[in-house]
C-alpha positions, 0 to 999 in steps of 0.5 A: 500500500505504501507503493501505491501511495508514493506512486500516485503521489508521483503522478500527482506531481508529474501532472503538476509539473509538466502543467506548469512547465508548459506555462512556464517553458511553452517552448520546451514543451512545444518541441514534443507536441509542436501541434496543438501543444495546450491540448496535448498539455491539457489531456496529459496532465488529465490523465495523470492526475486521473491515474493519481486520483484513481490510486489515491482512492484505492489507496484510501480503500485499502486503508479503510480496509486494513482499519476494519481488519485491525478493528475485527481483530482488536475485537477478536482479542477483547473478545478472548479477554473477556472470555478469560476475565469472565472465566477469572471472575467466575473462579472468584466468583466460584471462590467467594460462594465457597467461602460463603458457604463455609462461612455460613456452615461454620455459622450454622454449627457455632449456633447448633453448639450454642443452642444444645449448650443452652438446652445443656444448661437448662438441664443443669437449671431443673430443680423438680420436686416429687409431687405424689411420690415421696420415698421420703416422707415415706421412710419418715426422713427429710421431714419438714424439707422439699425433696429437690431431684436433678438431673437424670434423677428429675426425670426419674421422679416425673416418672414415679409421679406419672406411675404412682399418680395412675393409682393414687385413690385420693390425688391421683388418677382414680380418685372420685370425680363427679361431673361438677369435679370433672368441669371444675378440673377443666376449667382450672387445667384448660384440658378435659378430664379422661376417666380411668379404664375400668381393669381390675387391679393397679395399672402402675408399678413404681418400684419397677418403673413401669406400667402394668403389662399383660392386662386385657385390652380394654384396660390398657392405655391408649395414646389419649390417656398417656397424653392425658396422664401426662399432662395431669403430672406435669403440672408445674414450671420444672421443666418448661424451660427445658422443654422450649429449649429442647423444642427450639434445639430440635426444630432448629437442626430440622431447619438447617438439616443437621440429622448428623448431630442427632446422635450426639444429642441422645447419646448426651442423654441418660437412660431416664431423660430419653425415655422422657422425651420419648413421652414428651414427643409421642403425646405432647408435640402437638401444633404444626410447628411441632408435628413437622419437627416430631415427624422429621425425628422420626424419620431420621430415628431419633430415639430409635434406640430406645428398646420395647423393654425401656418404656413404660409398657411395650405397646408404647413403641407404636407411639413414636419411632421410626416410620417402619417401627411404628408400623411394625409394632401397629 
């Protein structure tokens, strides 16, 4: 292209140059053309200043033509770098979710631990005094004094109470209640009164820690009783914080879908605290909140440890379990 240009800027020059020197010199010029010489002067410097002009077009052609290559080209190149910035920046981008989400998951374990620290430590706080079952005063010991359980030995008192309270004939469960007393304990309680079933014989046995077994069919507890019974023996603020603790423990590890750490929190429990909870989630989980959290640990086998032999009577295990298990034992 630059040959082109300095040619047609030789002709340029040329057309000039011998224009002006026909007007200059007319008599040199003469010599070649000695007729009609303003014609002949006239069409060469045409001509070549023609030839000029064809060549200076072209050459701006070509010009224009190698702009657009080298603006194809420069956009071929900030293509394939955006190609690799966008491929950096989706690295990072890749980095920084990864980070998050670590972040995030350390987040979610540190309030997991401080969440089972504090339901720990409502458990440390349970300060439960045995309402019906008293082997104190019983053995004429601690007279005049509030037997205080805690710990484990809490929920083996509540226990004894639900046991005993099955048969107490003056404060507990077969004690005389006419209609008036029955919308009376309604009124007081917030929750109707269940009439006992009418078996021959005691249904409890304390000593043992267990309900009776091998009764007839009709006398046995059904799942409205034991939650009726319940309810009756729990009749104080024991344990309410730690129940709202464990209830907020357990919905907040079906929330963020931590079933890993399911065995840890039975296995920090003692034999008397799970079969408790055992209770507790089989009658008192009631409410939607509540219902999804209780069905998302009995698919996950919360407390699927817990032997037909450990609970108050073997028909209890249809109460709460996994799925197959409580088919099974229905």
């Amino acid at each position: 292209m630059n040959s082109l240009l300095a040619i047609a800027i030789f002709l340029d020059l040329a057309a000039v140059s011998f224009y002006l020197l026909s007007v200059i010199k007319p008599m040199t010029v003469q010599r070649f053309f000695p007729q009609s010489m303003p014609e002949y002067v006239n069409g060469v410097s045409v001509v070549l200043a023609s030839l000029s002009g064809v060549l200076f077009v072209y050459v701006a052609f070509l010009g224009q033509r190698w702009q657009m290559l080298f603006q194809q080209q420069e956009i071929r190149d900030n293509r394939k770098e955006i190609r690799f910035s966008s491929r950096e920046l989706r690295g990072r981008i890749e980095l920084l979710a990864g980070q998050v989400v670590q972040v995030d998951g350390d987040l979610i374990c540190q309030t997991f631990f401080k969440t089972l620290n504090d339901w720990c430590l409502a458990r440390e706080a349970i300060r439960y005094t045995p309402r019906f079952h008293r082997p104190d005063r019983q053995n004429g010991t601690n007279a005049g004094k509030n037997y205080v359980a805690t710990r484990e030995h809490a929920f083996a008192c509540f226990l004894k109470d639900l046991i005993y309270w099955v048969d107490d004939e003056e404060r507990g469960w077969k004690r005389p209640m006419d209609l008036p007393k029955q919308k009376q304990f309604f009124l007081e309680k917030g929750y109707a009164w269940q009439v006992p079933p009418s078996g021959p014989g005691p249904i409890g046995d304390v000593a043992n820690l267990r309900l009776q077994t091998g009764r007839d069919s009709r006398s046995q507890l059904t799942k409205g009783e034991l939650t009726f019974l319940i309810q009756a023996v729990h009749d104080g603020t024991a344990f309410d914080t730690y129940l709202r603790s464990g209830f907020h423990l357990f919905f907040f590890i079906m929330d963020k879908n931590l079933a890993q750490y399911l065995p840890m929190v039975e296995g920090g429990m003692g034999r008397h605290e799970r079969r408790f909870w055992f209770y507790q989630l089989a009658t008192q989980f009631e409410g939607k909140e509540r219902i999804k959290t209780k069905e998302w640990l009995q698919h996950y086998g919360f407390l699927a440890g817990i032997s037909k032999k450990e609970l108050l009577s073997p028909e209890h295990a249809s109460f709460f379990g996994p799925p197959a298990v409580v088919a099974g034992a229905k």
